[in-house]
Structure formats: structure tokens, C-alpha cells
C-alpha positions in Angstrom: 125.1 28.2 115.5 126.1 25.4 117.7 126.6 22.8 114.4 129.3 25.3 113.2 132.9 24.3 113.6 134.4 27.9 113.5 133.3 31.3 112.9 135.1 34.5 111.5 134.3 38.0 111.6 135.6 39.6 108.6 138.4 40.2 107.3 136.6 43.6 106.0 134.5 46.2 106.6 130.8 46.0 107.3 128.3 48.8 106.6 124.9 50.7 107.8 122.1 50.4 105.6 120.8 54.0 104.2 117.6 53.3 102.5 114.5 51.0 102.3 112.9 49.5 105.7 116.0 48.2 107.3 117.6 51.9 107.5 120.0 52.0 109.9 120.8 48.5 110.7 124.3 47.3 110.6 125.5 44.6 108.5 128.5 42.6 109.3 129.5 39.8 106.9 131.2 36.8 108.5 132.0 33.1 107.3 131.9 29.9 109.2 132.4 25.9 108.5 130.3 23.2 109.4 130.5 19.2 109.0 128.8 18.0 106.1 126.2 15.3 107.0 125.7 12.2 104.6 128.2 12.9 102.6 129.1 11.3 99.9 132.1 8.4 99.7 135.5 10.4 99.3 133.2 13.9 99.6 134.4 16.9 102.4 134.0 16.2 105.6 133.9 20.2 106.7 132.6 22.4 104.4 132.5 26.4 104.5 129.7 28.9 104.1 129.5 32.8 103.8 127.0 34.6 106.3 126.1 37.9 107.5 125.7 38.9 111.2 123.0 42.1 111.8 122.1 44.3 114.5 119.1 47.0 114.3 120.2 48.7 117.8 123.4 50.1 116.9 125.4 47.8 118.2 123.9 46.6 121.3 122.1 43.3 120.4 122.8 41.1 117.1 121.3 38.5 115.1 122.1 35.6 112.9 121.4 36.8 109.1 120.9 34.1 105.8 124.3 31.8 104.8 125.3 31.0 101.7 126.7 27.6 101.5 128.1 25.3 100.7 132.0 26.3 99.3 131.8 29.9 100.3 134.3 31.7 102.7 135.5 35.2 103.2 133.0 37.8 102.0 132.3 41.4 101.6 128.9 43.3 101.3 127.6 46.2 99.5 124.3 48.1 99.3 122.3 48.3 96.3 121.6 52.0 94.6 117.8 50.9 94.2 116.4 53.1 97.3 114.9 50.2 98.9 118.1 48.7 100.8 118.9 45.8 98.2 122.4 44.1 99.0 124.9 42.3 97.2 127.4 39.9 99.0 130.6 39.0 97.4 132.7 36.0 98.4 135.5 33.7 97.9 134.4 30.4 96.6 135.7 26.5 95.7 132.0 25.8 94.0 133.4 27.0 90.2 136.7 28.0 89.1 139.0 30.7 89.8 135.7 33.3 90.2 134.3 35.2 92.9 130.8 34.2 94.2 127.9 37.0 94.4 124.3 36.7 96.1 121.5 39.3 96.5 119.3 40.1 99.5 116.1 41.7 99.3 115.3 41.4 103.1 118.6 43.2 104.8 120.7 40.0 104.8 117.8 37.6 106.3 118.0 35.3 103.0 119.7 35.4 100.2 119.4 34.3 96.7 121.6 31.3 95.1 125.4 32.2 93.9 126.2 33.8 90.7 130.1 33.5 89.1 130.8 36.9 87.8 133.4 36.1 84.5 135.5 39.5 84.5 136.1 38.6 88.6 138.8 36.1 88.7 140.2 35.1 91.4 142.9 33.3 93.2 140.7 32.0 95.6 141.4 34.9 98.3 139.6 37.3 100.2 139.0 40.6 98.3 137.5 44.3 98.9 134.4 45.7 98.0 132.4 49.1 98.6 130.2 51.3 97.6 132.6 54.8 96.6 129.3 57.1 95.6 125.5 56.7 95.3 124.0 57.9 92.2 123.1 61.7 91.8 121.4 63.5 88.7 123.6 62.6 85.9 126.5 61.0 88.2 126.5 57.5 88.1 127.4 55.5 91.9 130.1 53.1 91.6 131.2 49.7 93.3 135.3 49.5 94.0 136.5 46.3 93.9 140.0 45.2 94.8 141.5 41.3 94.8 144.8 39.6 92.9 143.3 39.6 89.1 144.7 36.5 88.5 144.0 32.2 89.4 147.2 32.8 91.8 148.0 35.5 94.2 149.5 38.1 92.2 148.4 41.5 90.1 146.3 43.3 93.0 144.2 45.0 90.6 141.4 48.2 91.6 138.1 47.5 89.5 135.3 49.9 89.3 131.2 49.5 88.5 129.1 51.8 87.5 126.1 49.5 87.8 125.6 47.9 90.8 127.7 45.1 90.2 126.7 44.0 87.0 130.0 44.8 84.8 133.3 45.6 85.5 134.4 47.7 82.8 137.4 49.9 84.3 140.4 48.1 86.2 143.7 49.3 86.4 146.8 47.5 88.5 148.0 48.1 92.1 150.4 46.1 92.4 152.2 43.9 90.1 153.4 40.8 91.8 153.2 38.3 94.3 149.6 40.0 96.1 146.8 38.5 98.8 144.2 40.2 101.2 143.6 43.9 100.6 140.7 46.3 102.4 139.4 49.5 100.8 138.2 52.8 102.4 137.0 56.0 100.8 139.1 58.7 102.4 138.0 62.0 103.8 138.7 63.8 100.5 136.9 61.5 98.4 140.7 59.9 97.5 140.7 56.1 97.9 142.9 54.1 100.3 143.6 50.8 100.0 145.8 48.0 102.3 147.1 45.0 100.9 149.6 41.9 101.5 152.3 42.3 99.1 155.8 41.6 98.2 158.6 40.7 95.3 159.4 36.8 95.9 155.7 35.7 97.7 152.6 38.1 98.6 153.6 38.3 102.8 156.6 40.1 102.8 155.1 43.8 103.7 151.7 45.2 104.0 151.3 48.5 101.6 148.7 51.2 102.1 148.2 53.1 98.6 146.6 56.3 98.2 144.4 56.9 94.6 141.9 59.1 93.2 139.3 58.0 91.3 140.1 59.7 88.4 143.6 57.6 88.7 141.3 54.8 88.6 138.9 55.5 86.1 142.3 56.1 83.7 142.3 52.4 82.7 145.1 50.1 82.6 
């Protein structure tokens, strides 16, 4: 968009849509900042905004999806376990506190719906992790992982799991205790979770950590 200032891709993952009418279609979420027109006296010139960037071609042509603005930044997406490709963007925010932000698309990422604030996700107004581990089956639940620095500064990387789609947090346990920043899940090959993150003793650059868990680790509690 040319009234953007910047644009970043990431830091993250992005995913491919598995249900609903926009099967298929990758889903990239992205932030940018733009200048804040008639603003008022002593008000941000530049402001920042969370977006999504699609493509329904695998790759070969992409497309501008819905922003979320203004005070949003680096962001993650999910999809929904309700069959008809519902997603659920999660971002870093300045609008309230030390919480994440979270917003809901109906449409594959064309609009989305006004920020929530989450209470149990605080935040030390950082980028964070976020993906979907399983999809519901029979009597197993699907979960959401969800990894930042539990705390208002950068410290206490902390795994969190949800068992409905986003809607409570009730299992975290610690992955680091200290200085912490950006981290980035993957579910592994053997259904073991991986997870890479800015860490150190004294301030949360000093090394970057990969950590190997299983769920069950996870699920342990504190």
C-alpha cells in the first residue's frame, strides 16, 4: 500500500487453510506503519497496524488481506477448529496494557473483526508464537500453543496451551526463566514440539536456544 511507511513479513510462520471455502490458500501475517492523518496535538505521527498477506495459487500471485489498526505490530495467525476456515490473529499491541491483541476472520483474512485483550496473555510488548498443535478428533480435544515472555518485561518465556480455540489458557508451564524475547514454534515430525527463542542471563540477546518438549511435558503444569 503506497501510504505505508514500512512493511514486515513476519517474524513467524504462516499457514495453509484446511477447511471451509478458502481451502488451500496461504495465509501470511505481516505488519506495517503508516502516518496518522489529523492527528491530534501531541498525538503519533506514525502509527502501526497488523495485516495479513494471502495467495490462492500456491505461491505464485498474492493479495493484500484486512489490517488491524491502529497500535498493532508483529502478529501470528491460527486457524479455527470450526470446519469452515475461521481464523484468529494474534498480535503485539500499545492500544491496552501489557496484553496481547486477538481478532477473528470469517472471510480467509479479507476483514477482520475489532481487537479483543485476552487477560491470562500478558505481555511485554514483544512478538510471540502461535499454532495450531492438533485438530480435534472423537474425544481428543485440538489445541492452540502459545509461546511469548509471561511477564510486562522481557523475561519468563513461558509455553501456554488451549484446548478451545483460543478462548482460555488454562495450562502454561516455563521455558525459560530470565531475561527472554522473540521465540517461533514448530510441531516436530514426532509430534514433539520445538521451539526457538532469544535468551540469556544478564539481557534476553545473549544466545538463541532451540528447546525440544512433548506435549505431555507441557500439559504437566508449572
Amino acid at each position: 500500500d503506497p501510504s505505508w511507511d514500512w512493511y514486515a513479513t513476519g517474524p513467524g510462520v504462516g499457514i495453509q487453510i484446511q477447511h471451509g471455502p478458502h481451502k488451500d490458500r496461504l495465509v501470511i501475517p505481516c505488519d506495517h506503519s503508516f502516518r496518522v492523518k489529523d492527528r491530534a496535538p501531541g498525538g503519533p505521527a506514525v502509527e502501526g497496524g497488523s495485516h495479513v498477506i494471502y495467495s490462492d495459487d500456491h505461491g505464485q500471485t498474492w493479495k493484500i488481506g484486512g489490517a488491524v489498526r491502529p497500535q498493532m505490530n508483529e502478529c501470528q495467525v491460527v486457524e479455527l477448529s470450526d470446519g469452515e476456515g475461521g481464523l484468529l490473529l494474534d498480535m503485539r499491541n500499545t492500544a491496552r496494557g501489557n496484553y496481547r491483541a486477538q481478532s477473528l476472520s470469517r472471510d480467509g483474512g479479507q476483514t477482520w473483526t475489532a481487537p479483543t485483550f485476552p487477560p491470562e496473555l500478558v505481555e511485554a510488548r514483544c512478538q510471540a508464537s502461535f499454532l495450531r498443535y492438533n485438530w480435534p478428533e472423537g474425544t481428543e480435544p485440538g489445541r492452540l500453543l502459545f509461546t511469548n515472555p509471561a511477564s510486562p518485561r522481557r523475561k519468563d518465556l513461558t509455553g501456554r496451551v488451549s484446548r478451545d480455540d483460543g478462548k482460555t489458557w488454562p495450562v502454561s508451564r516455563t521455558l525459560h526463566e530470565g531475561p527472554a524475547a522473540y521465540s517461533c514454534l514448530a510441531v516436530l515430525p514426532d509430534n514433539s514440539i520445538g521451539c526457538l527463542y532469544e535468551c540469556g542471563r544478564t539481557n534476553a540477546y545473549e544466545k538463541i536456544t532451540f528447546a525440544r518438549f512433548s506435549l505431555e511435558w507441557l500439559e504437566s503444569g508449572k
